[in-house]
N, C-alpha and C positions, 0 to 999 in steps of 0.2 A: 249112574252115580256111584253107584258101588263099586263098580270095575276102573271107577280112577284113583282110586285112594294108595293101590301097592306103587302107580308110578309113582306120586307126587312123593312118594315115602324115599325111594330110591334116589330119586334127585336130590333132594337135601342129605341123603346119605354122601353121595358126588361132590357138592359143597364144602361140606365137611372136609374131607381130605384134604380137594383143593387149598384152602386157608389153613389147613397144616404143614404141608411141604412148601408156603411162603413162610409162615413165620420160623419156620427148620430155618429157610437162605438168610433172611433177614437176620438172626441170633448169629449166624454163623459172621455171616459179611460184621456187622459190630465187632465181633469177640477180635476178629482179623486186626482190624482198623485200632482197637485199646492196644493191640500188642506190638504194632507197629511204630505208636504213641512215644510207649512206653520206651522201646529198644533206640529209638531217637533220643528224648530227652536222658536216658542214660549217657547217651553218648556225651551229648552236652556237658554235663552237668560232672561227667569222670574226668573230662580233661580239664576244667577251673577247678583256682583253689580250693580252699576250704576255711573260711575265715574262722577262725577260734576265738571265743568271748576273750582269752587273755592278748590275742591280737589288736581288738579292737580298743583297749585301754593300755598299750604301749604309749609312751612319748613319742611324739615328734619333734625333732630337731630343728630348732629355728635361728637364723643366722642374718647375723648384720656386716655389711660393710665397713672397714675403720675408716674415717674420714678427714679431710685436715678443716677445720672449720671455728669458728671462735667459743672457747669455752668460760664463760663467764660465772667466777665464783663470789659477786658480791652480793651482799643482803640487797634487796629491792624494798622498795615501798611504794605505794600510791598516796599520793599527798597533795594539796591543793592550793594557791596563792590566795593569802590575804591581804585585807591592805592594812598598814601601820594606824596607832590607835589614834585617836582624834581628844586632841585637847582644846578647852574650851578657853576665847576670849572672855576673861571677866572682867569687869570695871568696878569702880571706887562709886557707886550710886549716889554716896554723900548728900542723902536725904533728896534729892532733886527728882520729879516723875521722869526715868527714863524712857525716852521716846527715841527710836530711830528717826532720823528726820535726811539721814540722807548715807543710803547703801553704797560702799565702794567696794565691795568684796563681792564674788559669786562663786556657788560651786565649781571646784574644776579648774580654777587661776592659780597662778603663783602668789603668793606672799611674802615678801620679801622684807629687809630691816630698812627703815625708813620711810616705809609705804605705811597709809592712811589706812587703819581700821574699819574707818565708819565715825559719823557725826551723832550724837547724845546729845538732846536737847539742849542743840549750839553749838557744843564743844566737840572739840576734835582729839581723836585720840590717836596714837602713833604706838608703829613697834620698833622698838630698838635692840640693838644686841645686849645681852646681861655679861655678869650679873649688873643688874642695875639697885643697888639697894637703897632708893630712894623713898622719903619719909617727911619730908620736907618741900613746902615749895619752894626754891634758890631766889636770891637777889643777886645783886652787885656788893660785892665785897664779902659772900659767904666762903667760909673753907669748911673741908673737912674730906672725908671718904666718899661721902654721895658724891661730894662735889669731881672729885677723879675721875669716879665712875661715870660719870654723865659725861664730861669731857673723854672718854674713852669712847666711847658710845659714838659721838659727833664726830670724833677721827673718822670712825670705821664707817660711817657715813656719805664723808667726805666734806663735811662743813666744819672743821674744826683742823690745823696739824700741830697741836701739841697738848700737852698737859702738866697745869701748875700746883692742881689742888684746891685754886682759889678761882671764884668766881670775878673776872675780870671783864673789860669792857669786852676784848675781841672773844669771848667765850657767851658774854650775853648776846650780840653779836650774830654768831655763829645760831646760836638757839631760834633768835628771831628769823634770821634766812629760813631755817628748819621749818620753823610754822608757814611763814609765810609764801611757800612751794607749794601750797595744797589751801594759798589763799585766805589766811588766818594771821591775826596777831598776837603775841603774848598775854594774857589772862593780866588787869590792873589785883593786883594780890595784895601783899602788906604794904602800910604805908608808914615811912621814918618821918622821926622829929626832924625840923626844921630850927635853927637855930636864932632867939630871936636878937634883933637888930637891937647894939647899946646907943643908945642917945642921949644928950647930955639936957643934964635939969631945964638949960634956959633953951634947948631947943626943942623944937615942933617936926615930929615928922612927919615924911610927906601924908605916909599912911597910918594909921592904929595897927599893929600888930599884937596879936593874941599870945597870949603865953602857951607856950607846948601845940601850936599846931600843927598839923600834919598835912601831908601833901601824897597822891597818890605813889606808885613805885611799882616798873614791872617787876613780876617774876614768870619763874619758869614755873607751871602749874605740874606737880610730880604725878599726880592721878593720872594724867592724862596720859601719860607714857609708859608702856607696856613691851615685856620682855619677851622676845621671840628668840627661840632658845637656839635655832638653826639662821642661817643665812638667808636661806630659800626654804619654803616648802610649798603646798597644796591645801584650798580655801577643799573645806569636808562642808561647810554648811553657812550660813551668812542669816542675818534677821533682815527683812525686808522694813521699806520705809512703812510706817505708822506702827509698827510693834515694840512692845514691851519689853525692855531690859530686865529679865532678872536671873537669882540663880539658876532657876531650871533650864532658862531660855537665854544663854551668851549672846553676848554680841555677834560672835562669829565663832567658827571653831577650824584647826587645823590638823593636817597631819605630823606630828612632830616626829614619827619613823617612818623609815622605808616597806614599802611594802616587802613580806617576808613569806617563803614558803614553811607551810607545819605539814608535817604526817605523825601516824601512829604508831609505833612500836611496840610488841608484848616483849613484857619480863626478861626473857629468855634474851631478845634482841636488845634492850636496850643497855646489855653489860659487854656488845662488841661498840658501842656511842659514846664517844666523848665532847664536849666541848672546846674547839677549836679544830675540828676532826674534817678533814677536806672530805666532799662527798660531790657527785656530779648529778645535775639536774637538768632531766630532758622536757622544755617547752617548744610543747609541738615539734617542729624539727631540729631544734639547735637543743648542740648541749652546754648545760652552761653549772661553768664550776663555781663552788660553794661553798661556807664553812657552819657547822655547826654553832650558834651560838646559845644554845638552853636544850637540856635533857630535864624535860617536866617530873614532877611526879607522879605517882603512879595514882590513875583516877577510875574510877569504877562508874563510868556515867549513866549506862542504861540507854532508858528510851528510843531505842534503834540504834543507838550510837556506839563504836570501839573502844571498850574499857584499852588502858593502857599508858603509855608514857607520851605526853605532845610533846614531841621534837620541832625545835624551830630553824631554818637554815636563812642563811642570807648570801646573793652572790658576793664574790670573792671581787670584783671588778665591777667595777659602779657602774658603769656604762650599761651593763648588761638589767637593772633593775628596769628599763623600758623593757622589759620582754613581759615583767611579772605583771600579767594584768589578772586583777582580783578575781577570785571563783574560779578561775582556770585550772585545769587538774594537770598532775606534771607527777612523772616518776623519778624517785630517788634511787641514788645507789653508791651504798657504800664504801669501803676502802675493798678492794682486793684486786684480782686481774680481769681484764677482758683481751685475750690477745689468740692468734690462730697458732693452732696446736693440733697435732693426732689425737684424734679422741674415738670414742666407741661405746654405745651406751652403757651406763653405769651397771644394768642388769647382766651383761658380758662379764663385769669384774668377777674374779673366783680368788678366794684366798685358803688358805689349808697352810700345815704346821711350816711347808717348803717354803712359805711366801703368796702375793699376789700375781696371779696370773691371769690368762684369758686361752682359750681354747681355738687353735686357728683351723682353719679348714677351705677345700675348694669343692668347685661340682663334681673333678673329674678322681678326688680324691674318696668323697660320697657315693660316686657314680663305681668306685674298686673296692668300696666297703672300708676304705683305709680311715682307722679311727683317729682323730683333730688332734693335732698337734700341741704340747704344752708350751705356753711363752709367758715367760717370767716378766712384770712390766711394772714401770712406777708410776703412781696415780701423782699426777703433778698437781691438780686442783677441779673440782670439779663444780657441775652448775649447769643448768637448765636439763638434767637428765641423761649430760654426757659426762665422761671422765677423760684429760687431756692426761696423756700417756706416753712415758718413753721407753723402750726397748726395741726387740728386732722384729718391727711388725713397718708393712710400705701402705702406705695410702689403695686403698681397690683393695689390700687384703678382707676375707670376713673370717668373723670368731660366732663362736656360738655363744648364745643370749637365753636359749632356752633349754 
């Protein structure tokens, strides 16, 4: 046992060495390998630039095309169709329970002069053209201004052609045809003296007559006839058979205006508005011209709503009020141009003590470092972000913008 301890000693001495001249190779091969690394990404890295923090916050130059295209300078609006306001059928109640007892009107009809209102417990009431300033109910033999008036009325009707001023036979006549179109005859109203019969002392007559009696006598009942201030319009609401006539609750009610377009206008805009001021209105695809008729004033409404001036338009051409259907939203616009022109966005414009100009340029001009050209130019009107421009600039030129 003793005599093995010097070998075992020697061997781990042998050991030893060995795992020193590996980790010698091994340090050496590494050291190799970083410096090879290293003399590479030199290499790299010497031939690209070198970007410099003042490089990276230089301008870039940015550049638009001039274009020919339409440049539109008018004030816009967003606005919406309403319908015209609704006035009310009222009647002369003249203490009697009004009862509809028979509807001739429905939402959404025309209403025309001559045409039947509606039936009031019996009676029939009628619209006529005005002014009617009647006060009286007429007989046979009345004159005076109602009396014209009412005979103008049945002209324009068509049961009447002339006028005397005086209530004559072919004028009562004329009235009675009028009721009796829609099935009705004249209301038995005031009743005249009758004159009484002279007989002599020794005679008997056939009958006793009374002193001052009276005898029925039509007239024209004035209550019942009602002014409709247009020729034509449109029934907004009607009372249905068994309901109640009163103020709150008309007979009938109509549109006595055209439906009309309103939008909003601030301050600023509504001192380029006038009244009577042509403007064009786009529904849905048709555009359809206009004129101003009311610059409101100025309202501070709140509640979600656009403080501001209501502007009210109407078309200019009657025909075209079938386009204005109520609640429909529609854009306005102003007086000024819409027409095709060279334009170039408005950010392109440059102006300095020389004038207005624009800066021109090409790729191949960019690509020689050649710095953009100055071109003096006249801003002719501008709108939606462009400016329509004349000087020596061709459509496919670009200018710089940024």
């Amino acid at each position: 046992m003793i005599r093995e301890q010097p070998r075992q000693g020697a061997a781990a001495v042998g050991l030893s060495r060995i795992s020193r001249r590996w980790l010698v190779v091994l340090l050496a091969v590494t050291a190799a390998m970083s410096a090879g690394v290293g003399l590479l990404a030199g290499g790299i890295f010497g031939r690209s630039e070198i970007i410099r923090p003042e490089d990276s916050m230089a301008d870039v130059p940015v550049y638009a095309k001039v274009e020919n295209r339409i440049v539109d300078d008018r004030l816009a609006f967003s606005g919406v169709i309403k319908s015209g306001p609704a006035v009310p059928i009222q009647i002369d109640l003249e203490g009697q329970e009004p009862i509809v007892v028979r509807q001739t009107l429905q939402a959404g009809e025309a209403l025309k002069w001559g045409d039947l209102a509606g039936v009031v417990s019996g009676k029939p009431y009628f619209v006529l053209p005005g002014p009617l300033p009647l006060y009286r109910d007429l007989s046979l033999g009345d004159e005076g201004d109602d009396v014209s008036a009412l005979q103008r009325a049945l002209m324009q009707v068509g049961y009447l052609s002339y006028e005397t001023g005086r209530m004559d036979s072919a004028t009562m006549e004329a009235a009675s045809s009028f009721f009796a179109s829609e099935g009705f005859t004249l209301s038995s109203g005031r009743k005249t003296a009758v004159k009484n019969h002279q007989v002599e002392p020794s005679a008997t007559p056939e009958s006793p007559a009374l002193d001052d009696s009276k005898t029925p006598e039509v007239t024209i009942p004035f209550r019942q006839l009602i002014v409709l201030p247009v020729a034509s319009t449109t029934v907004v609401s009607s009372l249905e058979v068994g309901q109640k006539v009163t103020a709150e609750s008309p007979l009938a009610s109509f549109q006595a205006e055209d439906n009309f377009v309103e939008f909003i206008a601030e301050v600023q805009q509504a001192g380029f508005l006038k009244t009577g001021q042509e403007v064009s209105v786009r529904v849905v695809e048709k555009l359809v011209t206009g004129r101003i008729t009311s610059v409101g004033p100025f309202t501070d409404v709140g509640n979600g709503q656009r403080a501001g001036h209501a502007v009210m338009v109407e078309p200019t051409n009657k025909a075209d009020l079938a386009l204005l259907t109520p609640n429909l939203s529609v854009t306005v616009a102003g007086q000024g141009t819409a027409e095709q022109a060279l334009a170039v966005p408005l950010s392109g414009i440059r102006q300095d003590a020389e004038g207005t100009y624009v800066l021109r340029s090409s790729p191949d001009d960019r690509a020689s470092k050649v710095s953009a050209t100055r071109v003096p130019v006249t801003v002719l009107r501008s709108g939606g972000g462009f400016a329509a421009v004349s000087g020596d600039l061709a459509q496919g030129d670009e200018v710089q913008i940024s």
